[in-house]
C-alpha positions as CSV (number, residue, x, y, z in Angstrom):
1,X,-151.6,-37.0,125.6
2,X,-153.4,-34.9,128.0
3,X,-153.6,-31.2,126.8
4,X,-155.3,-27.9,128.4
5,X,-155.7,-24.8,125.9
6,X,-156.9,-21.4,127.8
7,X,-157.1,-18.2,126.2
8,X,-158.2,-14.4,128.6
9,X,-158.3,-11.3,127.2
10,X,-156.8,-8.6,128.5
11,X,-156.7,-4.9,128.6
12,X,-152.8,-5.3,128.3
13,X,-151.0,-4.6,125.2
14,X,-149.4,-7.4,123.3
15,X,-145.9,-5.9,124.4
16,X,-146.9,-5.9,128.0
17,X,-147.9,-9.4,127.7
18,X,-144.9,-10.2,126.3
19,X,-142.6,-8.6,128.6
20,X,-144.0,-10.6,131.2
21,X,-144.3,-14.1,129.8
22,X,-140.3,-13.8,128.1
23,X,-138.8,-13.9,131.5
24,X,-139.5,-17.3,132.6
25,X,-138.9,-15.8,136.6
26,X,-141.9,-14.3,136.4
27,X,-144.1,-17.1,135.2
28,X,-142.2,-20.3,136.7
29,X,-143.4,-19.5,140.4
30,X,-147.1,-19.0,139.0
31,X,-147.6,-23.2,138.0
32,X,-150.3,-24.6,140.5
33,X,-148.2,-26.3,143.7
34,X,-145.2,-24.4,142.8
35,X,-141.9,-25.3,144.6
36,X,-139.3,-23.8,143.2
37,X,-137.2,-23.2,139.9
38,X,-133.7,-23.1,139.0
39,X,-132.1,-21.8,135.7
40,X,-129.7,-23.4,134.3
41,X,-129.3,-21.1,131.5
42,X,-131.5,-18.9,129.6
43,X,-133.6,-21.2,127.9
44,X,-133.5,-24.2,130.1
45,X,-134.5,-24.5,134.0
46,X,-135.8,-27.4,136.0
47,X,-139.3,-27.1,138.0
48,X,-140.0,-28.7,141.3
49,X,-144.2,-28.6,141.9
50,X,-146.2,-31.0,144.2
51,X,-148.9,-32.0,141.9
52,X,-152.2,-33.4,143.6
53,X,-153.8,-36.1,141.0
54,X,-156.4,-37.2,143.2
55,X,-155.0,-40.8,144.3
56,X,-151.5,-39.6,144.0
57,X,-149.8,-36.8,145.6
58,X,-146.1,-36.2,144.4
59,X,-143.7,-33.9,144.0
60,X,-142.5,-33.4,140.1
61,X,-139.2,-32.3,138.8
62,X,-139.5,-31.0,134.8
63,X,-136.8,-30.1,132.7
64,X,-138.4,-26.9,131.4
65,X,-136.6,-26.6,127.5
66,X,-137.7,-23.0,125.4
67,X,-137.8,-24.2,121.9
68,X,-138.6,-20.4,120.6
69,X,-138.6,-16.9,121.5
70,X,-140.7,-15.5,119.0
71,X,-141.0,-12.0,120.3
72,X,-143.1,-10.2,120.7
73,X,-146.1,-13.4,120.0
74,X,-145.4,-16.7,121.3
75,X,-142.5,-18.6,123.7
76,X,-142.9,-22.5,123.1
77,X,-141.6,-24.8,125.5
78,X,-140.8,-28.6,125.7
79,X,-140.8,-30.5,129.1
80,X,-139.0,-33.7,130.6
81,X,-139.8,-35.6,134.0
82,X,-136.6,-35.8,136.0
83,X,-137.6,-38.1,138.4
84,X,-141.2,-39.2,137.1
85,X,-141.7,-40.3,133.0
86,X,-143.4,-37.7,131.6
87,X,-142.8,-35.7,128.4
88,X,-144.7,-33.2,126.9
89,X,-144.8,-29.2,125.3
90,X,-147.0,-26.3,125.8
91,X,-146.6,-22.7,124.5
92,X,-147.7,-18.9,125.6
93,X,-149.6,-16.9,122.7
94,X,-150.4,-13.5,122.6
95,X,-152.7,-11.6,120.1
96,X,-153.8,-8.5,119.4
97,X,-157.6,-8.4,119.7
98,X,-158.4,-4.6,119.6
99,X,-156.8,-0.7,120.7
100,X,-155.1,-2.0,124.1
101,X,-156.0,-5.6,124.5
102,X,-154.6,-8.8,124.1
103,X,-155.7,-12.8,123.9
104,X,-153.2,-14.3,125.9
105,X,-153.8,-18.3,125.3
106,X,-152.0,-20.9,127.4
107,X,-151.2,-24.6,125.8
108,X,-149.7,-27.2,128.4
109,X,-150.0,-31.3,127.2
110,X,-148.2,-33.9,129.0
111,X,-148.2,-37.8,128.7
112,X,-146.8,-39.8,130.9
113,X,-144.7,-43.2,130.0
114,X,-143.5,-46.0,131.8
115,X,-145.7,-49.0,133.8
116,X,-147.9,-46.7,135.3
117,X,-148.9,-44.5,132.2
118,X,-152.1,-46.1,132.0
119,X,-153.5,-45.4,135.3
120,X,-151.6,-41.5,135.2
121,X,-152.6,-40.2,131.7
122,X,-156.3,-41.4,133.1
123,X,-155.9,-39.0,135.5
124,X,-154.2,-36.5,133.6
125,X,-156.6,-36.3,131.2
126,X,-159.0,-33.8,134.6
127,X,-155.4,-32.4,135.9
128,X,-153.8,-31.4,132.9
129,X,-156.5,-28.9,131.7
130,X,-157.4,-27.6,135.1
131,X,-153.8,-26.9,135.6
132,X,-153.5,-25.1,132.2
133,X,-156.5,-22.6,133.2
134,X,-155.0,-22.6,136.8
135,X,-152.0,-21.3,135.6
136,X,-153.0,-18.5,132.9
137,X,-155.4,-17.1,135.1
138,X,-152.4,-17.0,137.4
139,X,-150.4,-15.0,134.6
140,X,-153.6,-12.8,133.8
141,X,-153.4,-11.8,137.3
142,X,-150.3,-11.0,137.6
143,X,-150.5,-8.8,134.6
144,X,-153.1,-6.8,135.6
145,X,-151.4,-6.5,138.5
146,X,-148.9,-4.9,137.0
147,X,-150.2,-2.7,135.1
């Protein structure tokens, strides 16, 4: 399994942090080569990115499952492929680190499965942590934004 783990600080509070990161409309649009996102209810939605793994360029559909809201710390997550075998989990953390900041850490791992799992966990192993860091500086951003 491929997995990316990047932690910012930020001079956010933990609430802030987790007002953003609990409404998965703000954070779904943020994944590198998003497409677009549709709920299907509060803690499922399916994910349409074009993902660029050097050789192959495709576009992926994930069924995006929220395994916890554990408010005001962490939101954990399991995915699907829809039309490509993968599976795999991540999770968004956030800690208090001092008077007005917060560690935000981002967790993303994915394995794929099937006949070409070989060749695409190879190159999963460069895309899956790039995308992780990618993606939380994406959520950094746009909490500081707006702040």
């Amino acid at each position: 399994m491929s997995e990316g783990v990047h932690s910012i600080i930020l001079p956010v509070s933990k609430k802030t942090v987790w007002g953003f990161v609990s409404s998965i409309d703000r954070w779904a649009p943020l994944v590198p080569g998003y497409i677009n996102h549709e709920m299907i209810n509060e803690r499922t939605l399916i994910w349409e990115f074009k993902s660029d793994l050097g050789l192959m360029k495709k576009k992926i559909k994930l069924e995006v499952n929220i395994l916890e809201w554990i408010e005001p710390d962490k939101v954990t997550f399991k995915l699907k492929g829809l039309n490509e075998k993968f599976d795999g989990h991540g999770y968004f953390l956030g800690e208090e680190c001092g008077i007005g900041q917060t560690k935000m850490t981002g967790c993303l791992a994915i394995t794929a499965k099937g006949a070409k799992a070989p060749i695409v966990n190879a190159l999963l192993k460069t895309y899956v942590p790039q995308m992780t860091i990618e993606f939380s500086e994406a959520v950094a951003q746009s909490l500081l934004v707006q702040k």
